[in-house]
C-alpha positions in Angstrom: 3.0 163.3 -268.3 6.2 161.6 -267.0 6.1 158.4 -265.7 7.3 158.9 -262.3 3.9 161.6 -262.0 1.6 158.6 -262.8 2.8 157.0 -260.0 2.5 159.5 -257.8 -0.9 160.3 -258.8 -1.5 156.6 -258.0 0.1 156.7 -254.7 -1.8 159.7 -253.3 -5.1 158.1 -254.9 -4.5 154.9 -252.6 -4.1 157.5 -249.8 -7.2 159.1 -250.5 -9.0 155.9 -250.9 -8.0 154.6 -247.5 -9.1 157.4 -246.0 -12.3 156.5 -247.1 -13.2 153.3 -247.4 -10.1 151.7 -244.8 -7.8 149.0 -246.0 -9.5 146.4 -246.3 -12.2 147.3 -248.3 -9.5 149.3 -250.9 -10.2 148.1 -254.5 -8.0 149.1 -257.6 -10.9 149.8 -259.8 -11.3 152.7 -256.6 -7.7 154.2 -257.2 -7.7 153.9 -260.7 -10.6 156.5 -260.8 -9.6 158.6 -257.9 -6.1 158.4 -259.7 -7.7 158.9 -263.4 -6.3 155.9 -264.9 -7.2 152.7 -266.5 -7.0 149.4 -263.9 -4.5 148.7 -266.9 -2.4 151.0 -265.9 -2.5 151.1 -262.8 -1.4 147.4 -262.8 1.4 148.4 -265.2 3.0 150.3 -262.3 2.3 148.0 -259.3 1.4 144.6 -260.9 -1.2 143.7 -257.8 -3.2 145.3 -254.9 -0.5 144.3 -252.7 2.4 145.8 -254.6 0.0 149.0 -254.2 -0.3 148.8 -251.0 3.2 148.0 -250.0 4.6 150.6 -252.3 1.9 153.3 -250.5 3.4 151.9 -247.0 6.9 152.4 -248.4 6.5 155.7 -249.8 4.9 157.3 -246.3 7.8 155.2 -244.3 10.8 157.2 -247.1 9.0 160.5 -245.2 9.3 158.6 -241.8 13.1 157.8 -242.5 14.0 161.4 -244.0 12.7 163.1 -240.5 14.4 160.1 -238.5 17.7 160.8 -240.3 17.0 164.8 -240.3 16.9 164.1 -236.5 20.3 162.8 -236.1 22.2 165.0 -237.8 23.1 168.1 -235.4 24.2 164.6 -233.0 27.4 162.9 -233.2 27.2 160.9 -230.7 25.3 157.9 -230.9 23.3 158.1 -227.9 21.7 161.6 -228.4 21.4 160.6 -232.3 18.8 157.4 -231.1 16.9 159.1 -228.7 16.0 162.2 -231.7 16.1 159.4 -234.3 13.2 157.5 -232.3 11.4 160.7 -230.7 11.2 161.9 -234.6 9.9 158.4 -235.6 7.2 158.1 -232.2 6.1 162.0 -233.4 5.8 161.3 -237.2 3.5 158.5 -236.3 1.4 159.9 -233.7 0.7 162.5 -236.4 0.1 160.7 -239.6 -3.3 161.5 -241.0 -3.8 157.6 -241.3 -2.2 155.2 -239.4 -3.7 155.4 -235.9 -7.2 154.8 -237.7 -6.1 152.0 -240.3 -4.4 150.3 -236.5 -7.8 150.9 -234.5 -10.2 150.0 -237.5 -7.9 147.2 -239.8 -5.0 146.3 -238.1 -5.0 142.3 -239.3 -5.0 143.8 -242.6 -2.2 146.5 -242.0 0.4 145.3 -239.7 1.7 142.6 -241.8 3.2 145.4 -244.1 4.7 146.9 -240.9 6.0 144.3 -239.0 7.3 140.9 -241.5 10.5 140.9 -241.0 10.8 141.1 -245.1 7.7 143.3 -245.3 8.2 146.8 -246.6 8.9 148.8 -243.5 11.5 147.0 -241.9 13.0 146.1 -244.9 13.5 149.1 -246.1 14.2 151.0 -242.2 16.8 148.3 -241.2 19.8 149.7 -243.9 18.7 153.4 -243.0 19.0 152.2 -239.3 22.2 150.6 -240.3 23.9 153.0 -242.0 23.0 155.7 -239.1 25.1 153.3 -236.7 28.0 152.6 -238.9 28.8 156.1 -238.7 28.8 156.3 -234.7 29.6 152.8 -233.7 32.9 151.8 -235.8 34.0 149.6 -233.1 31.6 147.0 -233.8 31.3 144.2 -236.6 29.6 144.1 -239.7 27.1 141.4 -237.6 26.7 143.3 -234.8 25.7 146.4 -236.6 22.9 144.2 -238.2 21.8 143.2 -235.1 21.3 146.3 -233.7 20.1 147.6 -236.8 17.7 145.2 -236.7 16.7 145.1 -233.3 16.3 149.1 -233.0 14.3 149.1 -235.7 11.8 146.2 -234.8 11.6 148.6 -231.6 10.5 151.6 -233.1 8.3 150.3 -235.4 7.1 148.3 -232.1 6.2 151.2 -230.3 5.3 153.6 -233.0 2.4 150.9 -234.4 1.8 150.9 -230.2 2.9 154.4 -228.4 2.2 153.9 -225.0 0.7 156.4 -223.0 4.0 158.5 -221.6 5.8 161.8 -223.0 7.3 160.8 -226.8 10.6 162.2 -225.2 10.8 159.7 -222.2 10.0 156.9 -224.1 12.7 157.9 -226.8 15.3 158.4 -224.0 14.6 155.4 -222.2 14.9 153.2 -225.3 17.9 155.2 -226.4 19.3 154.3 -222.7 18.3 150.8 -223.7 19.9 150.2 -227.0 23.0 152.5 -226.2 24.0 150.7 -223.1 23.8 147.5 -224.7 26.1 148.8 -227.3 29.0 150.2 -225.2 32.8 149.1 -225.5 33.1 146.3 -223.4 
């Protein structure tokens, strides 16, 4: 067995365990077995029960990121390419299997990986983000790109960890509108 399957048999053995047992109350004796490996190895790959957990976050945010970026690509434009960038993002999260009951049941004990600003999520959305703008916004700075990059990000990661209530496609327009007009040529 390659090395790279261990670790995915790990990774969908955390999933299965938090849909279980929740967060919280996730042990790696738990995902060893559901993964059918030692605790050895299991630390061998991911060192701690936060590295676990962070690298579980991670890999569901890389399927996040590839829809995100899958969205922008039939738009040029940056405008258009936000608002199907953060519709995909709002959709992806109102449908993952998980995260709306880990937020209702554990969210002290989630949101940390989704929101520090050097947690796993934004740390690993904000060059995606980046690099997505660089290709549409050329007439701003290297800061200024981070900035947005940084801001749009904290944003969707804002409201998909909190959707509110209205259609996903009016709230992605109306923060497109948002970002986008703060971005203009001046």
């Amino acid at each position: 067995m390659q090395p790279s399957d261990t670790r995915i048999r790990i990774l969908d053995a955390t999933i299965a365990v938090l849909s279980r047992v929740g967060l919280s109350r996730l042990t790696l004796e738990d995902v060893a077995v559901e993964a059918g490996v030692s605790r050895q190895t299991l630390y061998r790959y991911f060192g701690s029960r936060e590295a676990l957990v962070s690298a579980t976050v991670l890999r569901e945010e890389e399927t996040f990121i590839e829809q995100m970026v899958a969205a922008t690509r039939p738009h040029p434009d940056f405008r258009p390419a936000l608002e199907a960038a953060i519709a995909q993002a709002l959709r992806s999260a109102r449908a993952h299997p998980l995260l709306d009951r880990l937020l209702a049941t554990e969210p002290e004990a989630l949101l940390p990986f989704l929101t520090l600003g050097r947690g796993p999520v934004l740390s690993a959305a904000r060059p995606v983000v980046q690099a997505l703008l660089v290709e549409r916004l050329d007439h701003l700075t290297e800061h200024e790109l981070a900035r947005v990059a940084d801001a749009a990000t904290r944003l969707i990661v804002s409201y998909a960890i909190s959707p509110p209530d209205e259609d996903i496609d009016d709230v992605a327009a109306g923060l497109a509108d948002l970002i986008a007009n703060g971005v203009k040529r001046t």
